[in-house]
C-alpha positions as CSV (number, residue, x, y, z in Angstrom):
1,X,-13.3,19.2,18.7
2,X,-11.2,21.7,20.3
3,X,-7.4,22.2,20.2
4,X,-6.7,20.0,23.2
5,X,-8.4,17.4,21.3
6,X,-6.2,18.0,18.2
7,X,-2.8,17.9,19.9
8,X,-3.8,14.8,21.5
9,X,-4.5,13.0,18.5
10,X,-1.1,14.3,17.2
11,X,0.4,13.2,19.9
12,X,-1.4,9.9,19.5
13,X,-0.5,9.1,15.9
14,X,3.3,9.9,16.8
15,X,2.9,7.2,19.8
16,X,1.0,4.2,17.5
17,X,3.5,5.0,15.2
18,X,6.9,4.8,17.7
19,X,5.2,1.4,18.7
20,X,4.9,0.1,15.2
21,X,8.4,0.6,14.5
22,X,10.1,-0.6,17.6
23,X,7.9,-3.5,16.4
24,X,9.9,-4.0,13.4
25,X,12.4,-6.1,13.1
26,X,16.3,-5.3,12.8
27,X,16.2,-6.6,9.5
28,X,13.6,-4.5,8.0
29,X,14.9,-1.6,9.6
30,X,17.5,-1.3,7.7
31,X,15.8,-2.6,4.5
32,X,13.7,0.6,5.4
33,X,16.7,3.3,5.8
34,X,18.8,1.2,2.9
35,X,15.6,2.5,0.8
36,X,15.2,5.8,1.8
37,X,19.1,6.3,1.4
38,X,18.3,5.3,-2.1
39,X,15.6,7.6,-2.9
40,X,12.5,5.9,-2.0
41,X,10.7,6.8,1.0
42,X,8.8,4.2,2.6
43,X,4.8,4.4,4.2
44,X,4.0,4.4,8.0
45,X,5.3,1.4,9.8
46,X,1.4,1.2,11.4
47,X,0.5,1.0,7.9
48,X,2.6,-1.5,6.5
49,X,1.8,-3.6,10.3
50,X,-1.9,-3.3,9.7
51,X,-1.4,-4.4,5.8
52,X,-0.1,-7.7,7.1
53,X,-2.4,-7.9,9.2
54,X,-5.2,-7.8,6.7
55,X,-3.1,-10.7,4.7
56,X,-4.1,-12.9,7.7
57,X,-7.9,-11.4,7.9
58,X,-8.5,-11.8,4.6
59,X,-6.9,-15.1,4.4
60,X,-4.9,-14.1,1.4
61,X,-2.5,-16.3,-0.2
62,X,-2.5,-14.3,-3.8
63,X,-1.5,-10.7,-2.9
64,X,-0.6,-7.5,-5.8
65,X,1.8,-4.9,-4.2
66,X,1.6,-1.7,-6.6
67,X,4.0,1.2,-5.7
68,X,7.2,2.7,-6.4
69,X,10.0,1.2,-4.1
70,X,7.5,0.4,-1.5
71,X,9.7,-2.0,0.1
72,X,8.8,-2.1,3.6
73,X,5.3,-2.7,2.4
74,X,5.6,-5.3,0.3
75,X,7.9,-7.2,3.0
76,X,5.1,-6.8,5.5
77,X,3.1,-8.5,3.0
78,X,5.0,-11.2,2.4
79,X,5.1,-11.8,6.4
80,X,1.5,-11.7,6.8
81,X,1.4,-14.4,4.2
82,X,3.0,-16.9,6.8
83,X,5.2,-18.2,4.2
84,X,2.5,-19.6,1.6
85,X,1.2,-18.0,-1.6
86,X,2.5,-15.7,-4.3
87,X,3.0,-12.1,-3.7
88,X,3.1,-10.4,-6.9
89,X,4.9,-6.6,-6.6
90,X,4.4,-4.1,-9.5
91,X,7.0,-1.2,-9.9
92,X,7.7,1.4,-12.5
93,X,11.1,2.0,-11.1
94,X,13.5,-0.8,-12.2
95,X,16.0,0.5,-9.0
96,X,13.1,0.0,-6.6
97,X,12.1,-3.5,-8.3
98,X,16.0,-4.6,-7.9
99,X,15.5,-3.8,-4.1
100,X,12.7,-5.5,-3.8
101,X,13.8,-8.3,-5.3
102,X,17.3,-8.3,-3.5
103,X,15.6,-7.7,-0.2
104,X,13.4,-10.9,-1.2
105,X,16.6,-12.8,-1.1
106,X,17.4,-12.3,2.2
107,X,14.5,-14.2,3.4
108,X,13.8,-16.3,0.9
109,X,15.0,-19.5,2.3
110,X,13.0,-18.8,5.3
111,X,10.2,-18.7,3.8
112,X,7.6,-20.4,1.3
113,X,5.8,-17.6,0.0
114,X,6.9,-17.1,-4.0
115,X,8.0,-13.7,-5.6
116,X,6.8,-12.5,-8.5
117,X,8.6,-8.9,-9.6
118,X,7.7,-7.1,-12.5
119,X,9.3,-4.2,-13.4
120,X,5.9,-2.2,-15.3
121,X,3.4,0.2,-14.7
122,X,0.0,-0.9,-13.2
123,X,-1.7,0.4,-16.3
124,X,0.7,-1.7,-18.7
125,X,1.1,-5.1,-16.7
126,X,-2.5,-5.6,-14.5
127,X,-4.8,-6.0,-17.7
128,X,-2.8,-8.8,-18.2
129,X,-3.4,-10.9,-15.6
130,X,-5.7,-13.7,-15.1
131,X,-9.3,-13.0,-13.4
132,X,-10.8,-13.7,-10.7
133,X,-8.1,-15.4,-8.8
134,X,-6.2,-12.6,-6.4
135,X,-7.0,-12.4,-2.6
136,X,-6.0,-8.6,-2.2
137,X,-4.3,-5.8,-4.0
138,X,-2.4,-3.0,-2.2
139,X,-1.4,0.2,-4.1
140,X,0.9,3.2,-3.3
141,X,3.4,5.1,-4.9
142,X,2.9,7.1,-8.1
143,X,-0.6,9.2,-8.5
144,X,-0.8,7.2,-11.8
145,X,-0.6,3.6,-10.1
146,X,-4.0,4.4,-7.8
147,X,-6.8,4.7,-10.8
148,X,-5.0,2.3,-13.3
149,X,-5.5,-0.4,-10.7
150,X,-9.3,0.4,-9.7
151,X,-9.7,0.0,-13.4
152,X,-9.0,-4.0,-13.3
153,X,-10.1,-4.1,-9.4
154,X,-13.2,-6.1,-9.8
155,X,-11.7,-7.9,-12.6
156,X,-8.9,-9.5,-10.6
157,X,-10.1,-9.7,-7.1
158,X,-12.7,-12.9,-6.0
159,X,-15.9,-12.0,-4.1
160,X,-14.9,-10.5,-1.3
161,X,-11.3,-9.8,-2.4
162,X,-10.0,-6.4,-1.3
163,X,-8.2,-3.3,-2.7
164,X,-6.6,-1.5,-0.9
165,X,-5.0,2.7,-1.4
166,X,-2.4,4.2,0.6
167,X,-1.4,7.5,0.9
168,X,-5.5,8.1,0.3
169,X,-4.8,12.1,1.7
170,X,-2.1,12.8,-0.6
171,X,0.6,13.6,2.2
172,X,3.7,12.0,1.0
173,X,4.3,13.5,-2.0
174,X,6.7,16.0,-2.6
175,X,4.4,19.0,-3.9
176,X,2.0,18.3,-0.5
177,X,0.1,21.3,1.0
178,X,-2.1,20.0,2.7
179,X,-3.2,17.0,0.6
180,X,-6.8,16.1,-0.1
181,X,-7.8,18.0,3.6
182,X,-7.1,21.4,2.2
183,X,-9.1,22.6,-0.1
184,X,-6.6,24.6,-1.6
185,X,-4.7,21.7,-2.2
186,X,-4.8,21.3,-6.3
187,X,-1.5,19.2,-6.9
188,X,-1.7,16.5,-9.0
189,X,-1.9,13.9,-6.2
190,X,-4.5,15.6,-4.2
191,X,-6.6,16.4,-6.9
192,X,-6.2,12.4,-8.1
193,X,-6.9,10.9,-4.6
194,X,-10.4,13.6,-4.4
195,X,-11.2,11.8,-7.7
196,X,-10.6,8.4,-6.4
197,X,-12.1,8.4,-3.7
198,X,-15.7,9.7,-4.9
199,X,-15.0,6.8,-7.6
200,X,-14.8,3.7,-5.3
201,X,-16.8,5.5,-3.0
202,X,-19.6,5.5,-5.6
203,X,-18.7,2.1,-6.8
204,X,-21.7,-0.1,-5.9
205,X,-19.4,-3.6,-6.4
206,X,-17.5,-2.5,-3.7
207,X,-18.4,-1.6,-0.1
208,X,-15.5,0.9,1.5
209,X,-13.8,2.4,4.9
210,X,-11.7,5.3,4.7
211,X,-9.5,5.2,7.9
212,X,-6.6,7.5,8.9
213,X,-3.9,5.3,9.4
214,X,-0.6,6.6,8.4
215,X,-1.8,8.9,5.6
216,X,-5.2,7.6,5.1
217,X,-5.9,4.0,3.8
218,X,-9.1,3.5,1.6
219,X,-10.2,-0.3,2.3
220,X,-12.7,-1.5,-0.6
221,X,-13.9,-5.1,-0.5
222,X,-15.9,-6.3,-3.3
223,X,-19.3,-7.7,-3.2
């Protein structure tokens, strides 16, 4: 691949991504910069568009949304869900679980899909949950959300449920040099995400697909 090839595929991730948020609606544009004003930067609009997206693949109608004020996320979610089910969002931070909860209200009337918002860690509230009876799990946000949740993956998902990690190249983060790509890389979120990854990778109740979409999205579905 030469450096042609790299600058176009820049140039390509900047275009998907212009197209994903022009996409968005008003609404959740300004839930997005209402967020980030507050301290909580938000994903990749592609990523959040292809999460609700896999709602509707999936056929999901019990979703887990684990992150730290992952707001735009967890909206997308709850579109893709085409106003039926329960979307259950996980967050550490009680400011981001207000938002999400207040942004919730907004559509709430428009809309069947139920809220549940618990303001816990992954580790402290997931082993509490019933098995066997969620559609998909997405996690992002805090290094200490992504192996918590693998823990109680296969527990909580049916056959063929699917987990899903964001931020799988450990770019977001504020200590970043690199993330998981560069070697030299040996922040605590890098060196988590190396970890994770040859985990589920090596996981043989789950078959996987790492892609690059916004900063890398590891897809496991189990068997």
């Amino acid at each position: 691949m030469n450096h042609t090839t790299y600058e176009n595929l820049a140039k390509v991730w900047d275009y998907v991504e212009e197209h994903a948020t022009v996409r968005q609606s008003a609404e959740l544009v300004e839930l997005r910069h209402k967020a980030q004003e507050a301290g909580m930067p938000q994903g990749s609009a592609t990523q959040a568009a292809l999460l609700s997206t896999l709602v509707r693949l999936t056929n999901a109608k019990s979703v887990i949304a684990i992150g730290t004020g992952s707001l735009v996320e967890t909206l997308e979610l709850v579109r893709g869900l085409d106003g039926e089910g329960q979307l259950t969002a996980v967050d550490s931070s009680a400011e981001g679980i207000a938002l999400i909860r207040k942004s919730f209200d907004r559509i709430q009337d428009g809309t069947g899909t139920t809220l549940r918002a618990v303001n816990a860690t992954a580790g402290t509230f997931l082993p509490r949950l019933n098995a066997n009876v969620y559609d998909l799990i997405v996690v992002a946000g805090d290094v200490s959300n992504y192996a918590s949740s693998f823990e109680q993956a296969s527990r909580l998902l049916r056959p063929h449920g699917t987990i899903v990690f964001t931020d799988m190249l450990a770019l977001e983060h504020d200590d970043a040099n690199g993330g998981v790509i560069n070697p030299a890389d040996r922040s605590p979120k890098a060196t988590a995400m190396r970890e994770l990854l040859e985990t589920v990778e090596s996981d043989e109740r789950f078959d996987t697909a790492l892609t690059s979409t916004g900063t890398g999205l590891l897809i496991a579905v189990k068997r």
